[in-house]
C-alpha positions, 0 to 999 in steps of 0.5 A, a space after each residue: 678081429 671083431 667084438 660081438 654085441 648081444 642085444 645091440 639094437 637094445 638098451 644095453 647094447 646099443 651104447 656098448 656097440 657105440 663105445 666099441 665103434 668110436 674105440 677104434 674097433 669092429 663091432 658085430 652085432 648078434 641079432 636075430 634079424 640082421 636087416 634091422 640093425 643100422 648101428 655101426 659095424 657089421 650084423 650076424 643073426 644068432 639064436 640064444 637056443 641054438 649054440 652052433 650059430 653062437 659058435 659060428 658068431 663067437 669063433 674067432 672073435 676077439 671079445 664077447 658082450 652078452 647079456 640074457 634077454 627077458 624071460 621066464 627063468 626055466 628060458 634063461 637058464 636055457 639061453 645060459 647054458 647055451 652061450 656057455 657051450 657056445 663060449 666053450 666050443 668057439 674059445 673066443 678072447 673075451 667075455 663080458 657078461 652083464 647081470 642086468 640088475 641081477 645078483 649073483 647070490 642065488 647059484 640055481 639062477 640063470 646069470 649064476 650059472 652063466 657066470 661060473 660056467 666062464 669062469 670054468 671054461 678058463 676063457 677070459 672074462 668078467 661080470 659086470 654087476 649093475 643095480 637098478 637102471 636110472 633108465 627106469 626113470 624115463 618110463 612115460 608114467 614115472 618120468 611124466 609127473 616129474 615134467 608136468 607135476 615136479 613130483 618123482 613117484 617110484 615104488 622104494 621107501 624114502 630110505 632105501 639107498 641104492 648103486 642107481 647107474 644108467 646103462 651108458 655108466 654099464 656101457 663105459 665100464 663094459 668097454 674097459 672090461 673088453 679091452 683090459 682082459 688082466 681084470 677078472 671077476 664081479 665088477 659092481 657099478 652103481 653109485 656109492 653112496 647109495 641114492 635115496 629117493 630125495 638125491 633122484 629128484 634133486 637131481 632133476 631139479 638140478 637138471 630142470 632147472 626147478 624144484 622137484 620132490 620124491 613121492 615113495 609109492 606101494 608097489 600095488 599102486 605102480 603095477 596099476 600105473 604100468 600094466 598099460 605099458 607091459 602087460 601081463 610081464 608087469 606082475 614079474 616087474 612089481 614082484 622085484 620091488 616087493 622084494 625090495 621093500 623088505 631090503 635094507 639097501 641095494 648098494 654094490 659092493 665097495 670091494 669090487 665096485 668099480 670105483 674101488 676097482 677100476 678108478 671109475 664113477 658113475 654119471 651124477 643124475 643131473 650130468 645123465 639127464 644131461 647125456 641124454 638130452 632130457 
């Protein structure tokens, strides 16, 4: 039997596929070119908006992870329901579904819709439920300065904790969630306590070896520095940390982290600097 992998050419489920593989098990990555995939296991081409190729994928499959791509929230809440008539048809062991950041306070959203319809079709599953992505760090604008500058400039205030995780802590704690089907519900991943802006960058102190300092800057200023970078995608980018400026935090739940939950802790900046080989 196999474990499906949506996005595994991607960041999220590159290191999940990776897991799967190195676990013992047959990983299937769900694409839409299967020529292009050179990860482990095997490829299948799949179409969000079409539920009879995600049927055919899921059907007998002994676990699902899933996640919805970027797009306009009208196109994720189509893909949302898509899966979740593909999940209900194919009955597949498992699935595991990753928020991407999202939270699930809003019911009309598309990660809302997706996570109450698995739970109402009565197939095993759970929610990851991630925060920010220390992968944001690595964009060249971000990541640039603190190699050149010693200077960490990201768009949240000095005083905004927030459950910071990378995507191989989402990835350690997916592969849990895919094998351990007992657990059930919203699982929160990200550090607690929360890290401001000054634990970031001594982080990469720690990991570069020499000082480094956190610049809190305006959203305005970081739509101008990565509008190059994503175009016209940039505006929905910014829009979230605007949000984020009239926050008081963005901190997982203690209840259903996965510290509280499942015994696991996130990766320390430096030790994910480490990981990954910056």
């Amino acid at each position: 039997m196999t474990y499906i992998v949506h996005g595994a050419t991607g960041a999220q489920g590159t290191p999940v596929a990776s897991l799967l593989s190195a676990a013992g098990h047959h990983v299937t990555a769900a694409v839409r070119t299967p020529s292009t995939y050179a990860g482990p296991g095997t490829a299948v081409a799949v179409d969000l908006s079409d539920t009879a190729s995600l049927v055919e994928a899921y059907t007998g499959a002994e676990g699902v992870f899933v996640h919805l791509p970027i797009g306009s929230p009208d196109q994720q809440v189509a893909y949302a329901r898509t899966i979740a008539d593909a999940v209900d048809a194919a009955r597949p062991g498992r699935v595991v579904l990753s928020t991407s950041g999202y939270t699930l306070d809003d019911p009309a959203s598309a990660v809302s819709i997706l996570a109450e319809r698995l739970t109402a079709s009565g197939v095993s599953s759970a929610v990851v439920q991630p925060r920010l992505y220390l992968e944001n760090l690595l964009l060249p604008v971000v990541v640039g300065p603190v190699q050149q500058d010693g200077v960490l400039g990201y768009p949240v205030r000095e005083d905004y904790a927030v459950s910071w995780s990378s995507h191989l802590d989402v990835a350690d704690v997916v592969l849990r969630l895919l094998e351990d089907r007992a657990i059930t519900g919203i699982v929160g991943v990200g550090a607690l306590p929360g890290l401001l802006g000054s634990d970031l960058a001594e982080g990469f102190a720690e990991h570069l070896g020499r000082p480094v300092r956190f610049e809190a800057i305006t959203p305005d200023a970081f739509e101008q520095l990565i509008t190059p970078l994503f175009g016209p995608a940039a505006s929905s980018v910014v829009d979230s940390y605007r949000w984020r400026a009239t926050q008081p935090h963005e901190l997982v739940d203690e209840e259903t982290s996965a510290q509280r939950r499942l015994g696991m802790t996130p990766r320390t900046v430096a030790q994910w600097l480490g990981d990954i080989g910056v």
